[in-house]
CHARMM internal coordinates of N, CA and C (Angstrom, degrees):
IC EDIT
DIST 1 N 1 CA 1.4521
DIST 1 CA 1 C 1.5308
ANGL 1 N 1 CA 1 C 111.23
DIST 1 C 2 N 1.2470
ANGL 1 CA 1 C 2 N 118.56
DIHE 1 N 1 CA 1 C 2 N -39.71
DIST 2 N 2 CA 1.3431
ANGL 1 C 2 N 2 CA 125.35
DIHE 1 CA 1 C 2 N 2 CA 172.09
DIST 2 CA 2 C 1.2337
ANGL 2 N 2 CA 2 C 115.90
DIHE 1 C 2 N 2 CA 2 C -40.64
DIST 2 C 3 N 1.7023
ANGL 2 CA 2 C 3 N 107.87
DIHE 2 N 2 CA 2 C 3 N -63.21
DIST 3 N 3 CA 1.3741
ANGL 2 C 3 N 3 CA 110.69
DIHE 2 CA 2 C 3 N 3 CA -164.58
DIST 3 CA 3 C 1.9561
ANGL 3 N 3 CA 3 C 101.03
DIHE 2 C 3 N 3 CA 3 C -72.01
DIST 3 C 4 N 1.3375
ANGL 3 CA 3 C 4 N 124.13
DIHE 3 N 3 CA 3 C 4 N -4.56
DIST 4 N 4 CA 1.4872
ANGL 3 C 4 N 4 CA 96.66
DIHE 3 CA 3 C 4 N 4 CA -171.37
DIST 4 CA 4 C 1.5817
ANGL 4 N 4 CA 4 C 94.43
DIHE 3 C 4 N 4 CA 4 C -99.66
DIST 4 C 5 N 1.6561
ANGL 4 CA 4 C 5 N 110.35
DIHE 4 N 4 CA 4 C 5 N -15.32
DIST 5 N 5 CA 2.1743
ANGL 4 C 5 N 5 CA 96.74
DIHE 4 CA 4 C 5 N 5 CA 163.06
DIST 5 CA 5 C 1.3285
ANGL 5 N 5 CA 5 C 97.88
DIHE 4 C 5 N 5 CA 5 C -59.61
DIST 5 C 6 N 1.5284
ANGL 5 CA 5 C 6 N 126.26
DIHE 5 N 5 CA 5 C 6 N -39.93
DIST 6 N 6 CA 1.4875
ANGL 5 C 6 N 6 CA 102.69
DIHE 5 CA 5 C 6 N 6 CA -161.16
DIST 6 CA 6 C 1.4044
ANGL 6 N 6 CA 6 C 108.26
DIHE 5 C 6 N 6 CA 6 C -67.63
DIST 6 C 7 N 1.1374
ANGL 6 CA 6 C 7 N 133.65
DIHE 6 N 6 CA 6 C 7 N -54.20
DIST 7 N 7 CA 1.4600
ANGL 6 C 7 N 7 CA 139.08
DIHE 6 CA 6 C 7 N 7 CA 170.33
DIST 7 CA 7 C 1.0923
ANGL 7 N 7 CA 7 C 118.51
DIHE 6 C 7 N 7 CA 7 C -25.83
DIST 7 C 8 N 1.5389
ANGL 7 CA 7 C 8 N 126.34
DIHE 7 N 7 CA 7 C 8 N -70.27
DIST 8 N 8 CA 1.3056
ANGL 7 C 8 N 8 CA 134.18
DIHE 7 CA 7 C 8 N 8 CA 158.27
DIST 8 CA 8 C 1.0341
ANGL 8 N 8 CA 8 C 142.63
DIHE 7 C 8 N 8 CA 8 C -18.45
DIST 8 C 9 N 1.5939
ANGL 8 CA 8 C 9 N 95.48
DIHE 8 N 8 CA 8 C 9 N -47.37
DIST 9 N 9 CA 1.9286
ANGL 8 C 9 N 9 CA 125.81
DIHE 8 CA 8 C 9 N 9 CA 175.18
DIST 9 CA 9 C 1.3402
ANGL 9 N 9 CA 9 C 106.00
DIHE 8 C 9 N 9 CA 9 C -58.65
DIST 9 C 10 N 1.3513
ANGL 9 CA 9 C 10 N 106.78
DIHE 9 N 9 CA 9 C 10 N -42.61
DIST 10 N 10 CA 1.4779
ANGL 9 C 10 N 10 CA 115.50
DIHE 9 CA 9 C 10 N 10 CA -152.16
DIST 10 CA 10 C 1.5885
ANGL 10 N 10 CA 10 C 101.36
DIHE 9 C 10 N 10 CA 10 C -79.98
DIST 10 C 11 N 1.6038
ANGL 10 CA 10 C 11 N 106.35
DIHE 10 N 10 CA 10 C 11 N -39.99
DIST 11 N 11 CA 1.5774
ANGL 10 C 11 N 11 CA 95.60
DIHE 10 CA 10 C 11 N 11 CA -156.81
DIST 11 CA 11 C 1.6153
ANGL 11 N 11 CA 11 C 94.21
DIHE 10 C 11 N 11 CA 11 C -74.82
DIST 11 C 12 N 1.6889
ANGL 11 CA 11 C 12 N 126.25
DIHE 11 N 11 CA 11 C 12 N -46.50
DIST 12 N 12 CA 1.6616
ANGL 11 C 12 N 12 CA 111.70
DIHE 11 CA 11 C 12 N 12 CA 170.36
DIST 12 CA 12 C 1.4293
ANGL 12 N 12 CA 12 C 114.43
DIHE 11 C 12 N 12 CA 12 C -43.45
DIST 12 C 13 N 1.5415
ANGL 12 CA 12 C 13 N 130.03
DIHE 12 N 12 CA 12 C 13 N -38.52
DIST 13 N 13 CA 1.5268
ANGL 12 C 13 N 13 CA 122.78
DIHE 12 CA 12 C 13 N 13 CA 176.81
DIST 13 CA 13 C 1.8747
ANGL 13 N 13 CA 13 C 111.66
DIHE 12 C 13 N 13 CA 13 C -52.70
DIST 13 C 14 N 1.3065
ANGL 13 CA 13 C 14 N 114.17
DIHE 13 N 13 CA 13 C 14 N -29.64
DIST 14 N 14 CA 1.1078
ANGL 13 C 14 N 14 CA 126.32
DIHE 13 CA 13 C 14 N 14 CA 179.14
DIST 14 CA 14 C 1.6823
ANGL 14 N 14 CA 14 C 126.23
DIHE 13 C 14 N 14 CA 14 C -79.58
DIST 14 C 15 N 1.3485
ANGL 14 CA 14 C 15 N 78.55
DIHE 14 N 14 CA 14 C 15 N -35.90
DIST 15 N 15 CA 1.8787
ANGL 14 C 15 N 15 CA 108.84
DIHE 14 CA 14 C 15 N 15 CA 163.47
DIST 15 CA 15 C 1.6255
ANGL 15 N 15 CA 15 C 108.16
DIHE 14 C 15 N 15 CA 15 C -44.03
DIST 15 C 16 N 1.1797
ANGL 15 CA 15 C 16 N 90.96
DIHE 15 N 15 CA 15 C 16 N -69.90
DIST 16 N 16 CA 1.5905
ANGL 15 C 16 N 16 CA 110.80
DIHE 15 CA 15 C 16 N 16 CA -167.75
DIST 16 CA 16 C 1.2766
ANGL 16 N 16 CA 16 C 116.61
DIHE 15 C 16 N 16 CA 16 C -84.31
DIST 16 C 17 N 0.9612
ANGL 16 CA 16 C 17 N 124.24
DIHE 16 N 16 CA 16 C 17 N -6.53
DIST 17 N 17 CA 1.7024
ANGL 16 C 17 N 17 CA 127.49
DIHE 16 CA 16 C 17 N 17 CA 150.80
DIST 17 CA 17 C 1.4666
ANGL 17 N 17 CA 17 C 99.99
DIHE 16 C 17 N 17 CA 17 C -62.89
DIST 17 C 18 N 1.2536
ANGL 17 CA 17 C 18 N 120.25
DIHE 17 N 17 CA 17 C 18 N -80.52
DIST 18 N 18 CA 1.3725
ANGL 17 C 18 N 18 CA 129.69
DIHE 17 CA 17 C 18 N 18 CA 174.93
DIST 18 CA 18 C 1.6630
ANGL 18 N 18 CA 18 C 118.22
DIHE 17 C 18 N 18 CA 18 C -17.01
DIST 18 C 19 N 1.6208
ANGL 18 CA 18 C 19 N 97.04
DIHE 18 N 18 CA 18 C 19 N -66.89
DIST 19 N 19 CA 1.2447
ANGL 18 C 19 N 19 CA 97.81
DIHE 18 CA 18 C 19 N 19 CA -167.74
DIST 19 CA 19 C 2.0944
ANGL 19 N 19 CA 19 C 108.66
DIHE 18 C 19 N 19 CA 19 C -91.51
DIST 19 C 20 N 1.0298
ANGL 19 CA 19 C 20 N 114.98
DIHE 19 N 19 CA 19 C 20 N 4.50
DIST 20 N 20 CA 1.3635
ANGL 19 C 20 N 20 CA 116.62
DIHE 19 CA 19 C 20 N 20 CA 176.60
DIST 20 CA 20 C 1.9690
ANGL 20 N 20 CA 20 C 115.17
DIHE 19 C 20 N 20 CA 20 C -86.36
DIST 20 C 21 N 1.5697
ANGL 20 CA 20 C 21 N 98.28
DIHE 20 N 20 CA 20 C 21 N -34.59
DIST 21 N 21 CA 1.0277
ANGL 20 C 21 N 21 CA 117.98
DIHE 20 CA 20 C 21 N 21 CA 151.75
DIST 21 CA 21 C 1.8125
ANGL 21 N 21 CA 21 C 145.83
DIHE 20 C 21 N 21 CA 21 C -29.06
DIST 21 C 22 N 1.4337
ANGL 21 CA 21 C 22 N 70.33
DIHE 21 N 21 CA 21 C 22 N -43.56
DIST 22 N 22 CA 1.9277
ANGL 21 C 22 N 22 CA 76.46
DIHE 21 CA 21 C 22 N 22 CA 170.14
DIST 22 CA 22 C 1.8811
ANGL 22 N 22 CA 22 C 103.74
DIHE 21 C 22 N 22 CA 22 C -133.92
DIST 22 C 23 N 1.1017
ANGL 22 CA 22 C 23 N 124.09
DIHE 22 N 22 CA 22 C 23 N 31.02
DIST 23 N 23 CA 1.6087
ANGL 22 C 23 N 23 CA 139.18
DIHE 22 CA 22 C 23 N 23 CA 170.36
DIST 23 CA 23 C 1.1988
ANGL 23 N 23 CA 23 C 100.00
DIHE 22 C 23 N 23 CA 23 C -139.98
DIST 23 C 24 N 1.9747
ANGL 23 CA 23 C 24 N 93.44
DIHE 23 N 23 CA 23 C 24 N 163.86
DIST 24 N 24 CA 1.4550
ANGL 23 C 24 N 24 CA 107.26
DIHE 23 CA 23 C 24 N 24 CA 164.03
DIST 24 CA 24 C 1.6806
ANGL 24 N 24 CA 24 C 106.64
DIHE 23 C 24 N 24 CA 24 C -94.69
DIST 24 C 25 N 1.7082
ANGL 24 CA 24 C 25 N 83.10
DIHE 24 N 24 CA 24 C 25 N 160.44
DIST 25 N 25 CA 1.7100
ANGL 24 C 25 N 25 CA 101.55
DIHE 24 CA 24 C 25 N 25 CA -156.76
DIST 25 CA 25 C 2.2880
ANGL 25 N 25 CA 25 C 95.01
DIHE 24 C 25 N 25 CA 25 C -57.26
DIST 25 C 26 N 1.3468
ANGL 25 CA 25 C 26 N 109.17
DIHE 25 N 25 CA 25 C 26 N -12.27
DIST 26 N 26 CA 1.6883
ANGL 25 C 26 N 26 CA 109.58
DIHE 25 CA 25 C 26 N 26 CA 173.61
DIST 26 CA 26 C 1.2184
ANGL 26 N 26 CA 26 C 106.33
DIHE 25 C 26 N 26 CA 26 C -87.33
DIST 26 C 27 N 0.9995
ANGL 26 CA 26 C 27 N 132.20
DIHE 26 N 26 CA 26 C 27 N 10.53
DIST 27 N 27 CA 1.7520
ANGL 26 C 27 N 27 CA 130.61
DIHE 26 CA 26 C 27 N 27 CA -179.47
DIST 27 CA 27 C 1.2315
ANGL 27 N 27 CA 27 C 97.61
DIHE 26 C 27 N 27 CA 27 C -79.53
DIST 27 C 28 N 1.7883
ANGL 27 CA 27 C 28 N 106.75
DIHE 27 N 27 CA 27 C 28 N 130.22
DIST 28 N 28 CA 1.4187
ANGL 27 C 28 N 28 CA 114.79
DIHE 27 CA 27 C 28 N 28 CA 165.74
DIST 28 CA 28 C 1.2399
ANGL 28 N 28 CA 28 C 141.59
DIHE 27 C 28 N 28 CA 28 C -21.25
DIST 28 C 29 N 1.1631
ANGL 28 CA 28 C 29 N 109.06
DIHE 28 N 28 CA 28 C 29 N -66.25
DIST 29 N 29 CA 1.5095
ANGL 28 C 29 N 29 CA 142.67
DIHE 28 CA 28 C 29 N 29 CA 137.79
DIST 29 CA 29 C 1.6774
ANGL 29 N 29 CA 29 C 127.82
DIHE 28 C 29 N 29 CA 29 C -1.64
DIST 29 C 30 N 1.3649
ANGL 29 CA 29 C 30 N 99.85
DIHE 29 N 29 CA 29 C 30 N -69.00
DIST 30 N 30 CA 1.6321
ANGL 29 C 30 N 30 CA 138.20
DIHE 29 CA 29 C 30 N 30 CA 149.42
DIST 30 CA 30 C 1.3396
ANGL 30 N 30 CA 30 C 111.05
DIHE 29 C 30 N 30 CA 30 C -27.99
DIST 30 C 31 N 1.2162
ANGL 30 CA 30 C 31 N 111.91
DIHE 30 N 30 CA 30 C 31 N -73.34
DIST 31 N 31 CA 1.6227
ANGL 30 C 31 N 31 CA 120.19
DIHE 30 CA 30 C 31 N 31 CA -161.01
DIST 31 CA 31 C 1.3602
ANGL 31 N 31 CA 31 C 107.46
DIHE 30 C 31 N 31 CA 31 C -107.83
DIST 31 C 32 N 1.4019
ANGL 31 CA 31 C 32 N 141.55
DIHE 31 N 31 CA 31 C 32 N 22.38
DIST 32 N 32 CA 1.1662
ANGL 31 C 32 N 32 CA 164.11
DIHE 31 CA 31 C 32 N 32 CA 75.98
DIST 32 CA 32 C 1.6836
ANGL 32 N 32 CA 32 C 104.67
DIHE 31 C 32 N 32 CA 32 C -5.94
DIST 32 C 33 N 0.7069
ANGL 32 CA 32 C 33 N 113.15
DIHE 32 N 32 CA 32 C 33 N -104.52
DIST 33 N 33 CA 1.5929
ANGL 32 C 33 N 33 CA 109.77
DIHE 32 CA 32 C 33 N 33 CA -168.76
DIST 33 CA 33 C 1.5553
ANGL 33 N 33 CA 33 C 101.26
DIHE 32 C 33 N 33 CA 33 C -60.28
DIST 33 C 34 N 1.3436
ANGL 33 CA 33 C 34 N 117.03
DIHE 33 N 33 CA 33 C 34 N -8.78
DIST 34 N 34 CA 1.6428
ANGL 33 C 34 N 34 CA 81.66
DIHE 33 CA 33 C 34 N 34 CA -177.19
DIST 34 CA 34 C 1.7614
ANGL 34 N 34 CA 34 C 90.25
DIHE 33 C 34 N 34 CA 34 C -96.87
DIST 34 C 35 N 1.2481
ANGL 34 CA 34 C 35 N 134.55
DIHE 34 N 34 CA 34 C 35 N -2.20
DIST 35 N 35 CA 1.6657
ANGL 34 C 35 N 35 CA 129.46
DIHE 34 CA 34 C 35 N 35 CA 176.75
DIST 35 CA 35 C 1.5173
ANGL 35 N 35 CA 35 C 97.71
DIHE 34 C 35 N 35 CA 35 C -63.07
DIST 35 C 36 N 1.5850
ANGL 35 CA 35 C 36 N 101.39
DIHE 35 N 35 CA 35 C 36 N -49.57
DIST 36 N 36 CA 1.4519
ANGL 35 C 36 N 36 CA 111.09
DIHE 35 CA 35 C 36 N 36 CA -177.86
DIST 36 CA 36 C 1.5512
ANGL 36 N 36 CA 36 C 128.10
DIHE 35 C 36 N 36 CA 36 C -35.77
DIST 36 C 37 N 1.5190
ANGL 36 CA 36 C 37 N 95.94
DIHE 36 N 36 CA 36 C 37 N -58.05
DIST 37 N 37 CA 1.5037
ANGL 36 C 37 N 37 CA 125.48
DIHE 36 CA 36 C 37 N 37 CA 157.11
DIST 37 CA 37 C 1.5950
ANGL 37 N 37 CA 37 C 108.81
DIHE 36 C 37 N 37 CA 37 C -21.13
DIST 37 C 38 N 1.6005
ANGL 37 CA 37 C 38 N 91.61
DIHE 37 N 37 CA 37 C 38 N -83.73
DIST 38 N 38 CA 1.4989
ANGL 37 C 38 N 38 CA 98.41
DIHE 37 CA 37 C 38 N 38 CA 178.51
DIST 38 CA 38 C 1.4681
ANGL 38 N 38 CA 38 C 155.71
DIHE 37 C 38 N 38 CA 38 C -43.59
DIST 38 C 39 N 1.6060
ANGL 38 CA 38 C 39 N 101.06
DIHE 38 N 38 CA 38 C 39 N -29.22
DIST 39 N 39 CA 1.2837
ANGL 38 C 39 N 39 CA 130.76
DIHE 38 CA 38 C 39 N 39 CA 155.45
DIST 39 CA 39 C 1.4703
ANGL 39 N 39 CA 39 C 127.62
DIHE 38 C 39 N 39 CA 39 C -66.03
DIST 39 C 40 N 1.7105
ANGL 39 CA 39 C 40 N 111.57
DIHE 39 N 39 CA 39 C 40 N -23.84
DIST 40 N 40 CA 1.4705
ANGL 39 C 40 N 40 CA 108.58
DIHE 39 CA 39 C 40 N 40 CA -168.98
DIST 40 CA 40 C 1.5426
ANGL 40 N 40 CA 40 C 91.45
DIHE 39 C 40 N 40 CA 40 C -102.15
DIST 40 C 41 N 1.3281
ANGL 40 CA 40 C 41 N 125.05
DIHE 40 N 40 CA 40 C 41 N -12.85
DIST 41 N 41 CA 1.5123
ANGL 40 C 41 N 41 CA 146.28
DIHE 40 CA 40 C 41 N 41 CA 177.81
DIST 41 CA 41 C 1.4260
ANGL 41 N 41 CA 41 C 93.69
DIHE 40 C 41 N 41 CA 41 C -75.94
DIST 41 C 42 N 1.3110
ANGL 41 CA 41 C 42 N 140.26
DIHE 41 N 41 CA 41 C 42 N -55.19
DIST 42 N 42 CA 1.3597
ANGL 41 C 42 N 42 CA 137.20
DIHE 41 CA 41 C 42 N 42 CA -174.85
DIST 42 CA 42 C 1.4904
ANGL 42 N 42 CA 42 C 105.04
DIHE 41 C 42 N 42 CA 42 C -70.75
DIST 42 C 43 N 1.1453
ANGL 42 CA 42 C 43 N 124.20
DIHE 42 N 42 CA 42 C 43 N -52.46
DIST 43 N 43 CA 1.0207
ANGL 42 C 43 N 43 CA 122.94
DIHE 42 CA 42 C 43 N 43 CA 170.65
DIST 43 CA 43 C 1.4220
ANGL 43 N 43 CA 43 C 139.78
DIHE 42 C 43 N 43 CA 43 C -22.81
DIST 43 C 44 N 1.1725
ANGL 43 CA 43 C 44 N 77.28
DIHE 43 N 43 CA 43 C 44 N -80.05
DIST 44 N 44 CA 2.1884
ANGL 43 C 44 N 44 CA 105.73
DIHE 43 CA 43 C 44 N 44 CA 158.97
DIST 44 CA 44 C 1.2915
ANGL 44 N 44 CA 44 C 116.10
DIHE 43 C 44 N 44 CA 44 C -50.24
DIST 44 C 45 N 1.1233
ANGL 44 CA 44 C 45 N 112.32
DIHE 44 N 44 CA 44 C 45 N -43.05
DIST 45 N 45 CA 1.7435
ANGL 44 C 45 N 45 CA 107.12
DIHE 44 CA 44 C 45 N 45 CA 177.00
DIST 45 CA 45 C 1.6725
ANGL 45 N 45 CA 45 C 107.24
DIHE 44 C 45 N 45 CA 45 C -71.73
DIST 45 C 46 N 1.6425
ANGL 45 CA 45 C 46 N 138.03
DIHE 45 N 45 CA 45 C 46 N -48.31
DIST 46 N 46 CA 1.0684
ANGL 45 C 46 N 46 CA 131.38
DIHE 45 CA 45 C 46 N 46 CA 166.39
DIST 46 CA 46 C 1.4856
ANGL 46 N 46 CA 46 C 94.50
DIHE 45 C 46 N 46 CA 46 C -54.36
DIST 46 C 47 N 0.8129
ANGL 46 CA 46 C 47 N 159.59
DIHE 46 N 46 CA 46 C 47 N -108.10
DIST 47 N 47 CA 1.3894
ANGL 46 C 47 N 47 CA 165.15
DIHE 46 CA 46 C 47 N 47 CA -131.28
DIST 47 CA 47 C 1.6915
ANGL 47 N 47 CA 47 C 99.66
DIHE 46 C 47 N 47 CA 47 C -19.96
DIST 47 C 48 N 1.4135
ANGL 47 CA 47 C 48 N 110.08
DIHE 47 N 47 CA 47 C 48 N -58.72
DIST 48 N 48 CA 1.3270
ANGL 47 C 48 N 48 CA 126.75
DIHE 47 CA 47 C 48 N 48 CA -162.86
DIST 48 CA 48 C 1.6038
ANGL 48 N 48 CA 48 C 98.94
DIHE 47 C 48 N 48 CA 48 C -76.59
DIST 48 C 49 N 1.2385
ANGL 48 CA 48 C 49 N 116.22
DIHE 48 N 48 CA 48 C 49 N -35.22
DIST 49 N 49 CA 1.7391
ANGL 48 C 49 N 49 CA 119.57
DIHE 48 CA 48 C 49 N 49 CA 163.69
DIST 49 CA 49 C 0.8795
ANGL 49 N 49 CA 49 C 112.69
DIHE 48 C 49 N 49 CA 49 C -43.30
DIST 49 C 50 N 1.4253
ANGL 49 CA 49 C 50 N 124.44
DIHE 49 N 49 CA 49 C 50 N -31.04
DIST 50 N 50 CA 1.5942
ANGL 49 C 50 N 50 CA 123.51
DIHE 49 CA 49 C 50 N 50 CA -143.96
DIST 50 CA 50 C 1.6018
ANGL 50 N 50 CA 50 C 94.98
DIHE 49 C 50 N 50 CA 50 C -108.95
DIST 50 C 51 N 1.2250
ANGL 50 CA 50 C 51 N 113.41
DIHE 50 N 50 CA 50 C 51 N -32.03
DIST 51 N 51 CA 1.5545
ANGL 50 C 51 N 51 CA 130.45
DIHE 50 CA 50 C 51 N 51 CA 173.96
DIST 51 CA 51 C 1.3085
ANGL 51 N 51 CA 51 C 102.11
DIHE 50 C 51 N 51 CA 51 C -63.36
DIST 51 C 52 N 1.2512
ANGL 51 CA 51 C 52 N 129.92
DIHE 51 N 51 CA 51 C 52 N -91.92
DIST 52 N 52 CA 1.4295
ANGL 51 C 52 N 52 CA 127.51
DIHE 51 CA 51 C 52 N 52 CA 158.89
DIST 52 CA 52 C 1.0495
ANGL 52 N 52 CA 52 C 138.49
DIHE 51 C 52 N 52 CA 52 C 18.09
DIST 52 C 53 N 1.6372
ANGL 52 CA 52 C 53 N 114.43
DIHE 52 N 52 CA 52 C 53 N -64.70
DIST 53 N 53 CA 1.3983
ANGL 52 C 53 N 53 CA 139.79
DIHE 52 CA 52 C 53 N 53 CA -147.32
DIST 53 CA 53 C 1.9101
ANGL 53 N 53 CA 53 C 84.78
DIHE 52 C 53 N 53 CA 53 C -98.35
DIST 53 C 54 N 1.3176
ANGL 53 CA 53 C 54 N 113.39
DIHE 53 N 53 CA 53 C 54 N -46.87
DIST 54 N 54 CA 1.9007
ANGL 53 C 54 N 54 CA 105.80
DIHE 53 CA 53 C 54 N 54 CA -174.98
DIST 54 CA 54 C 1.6061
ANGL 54 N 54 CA 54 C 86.98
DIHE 53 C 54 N 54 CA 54 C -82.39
DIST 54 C 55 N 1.1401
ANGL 54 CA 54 C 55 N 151.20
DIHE 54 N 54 CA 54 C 55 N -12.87
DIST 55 N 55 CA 1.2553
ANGL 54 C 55 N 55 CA 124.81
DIHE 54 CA 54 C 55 N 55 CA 173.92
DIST 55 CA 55 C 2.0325
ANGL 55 N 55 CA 55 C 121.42
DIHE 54 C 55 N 55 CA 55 C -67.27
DIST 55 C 56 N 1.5317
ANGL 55 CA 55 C 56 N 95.76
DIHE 55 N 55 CA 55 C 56 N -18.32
DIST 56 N 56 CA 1.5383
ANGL 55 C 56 N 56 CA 109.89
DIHE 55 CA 55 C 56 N 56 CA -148.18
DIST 56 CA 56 C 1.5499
ANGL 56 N 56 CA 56 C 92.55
DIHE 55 C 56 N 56 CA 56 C -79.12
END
COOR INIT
IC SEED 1 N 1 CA 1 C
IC BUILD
């Protein structure tokens, strides 16, 4: 599961290069993928909590 947030992460990180590129950083569009961002970013960090916490 890890590795498909990482995947995921990456291709919106790629997204938003792309599309930040020719918009401003308030474009719908923009802050759309970067919420997106944030969620697969929240994600991943509980994920790794959760890893963690049965390792201890």
């Amino acid at each position: 599961m890890e590795r498909e947030l990482l995947e995921e992460l990456e291709t919106w990180r790629c997204r938003m290069y792309t599309v930040a590129a020719d918009k401003d950083l308030s474009d719908p569009e923009v802050l759309m993928i970067s919420q997106r961002i944030d969620v697969l970013v929240n994600r991943l960090y509980a994920l790794e909590r959760d890893i963690d916490a049965h390792a201890a």
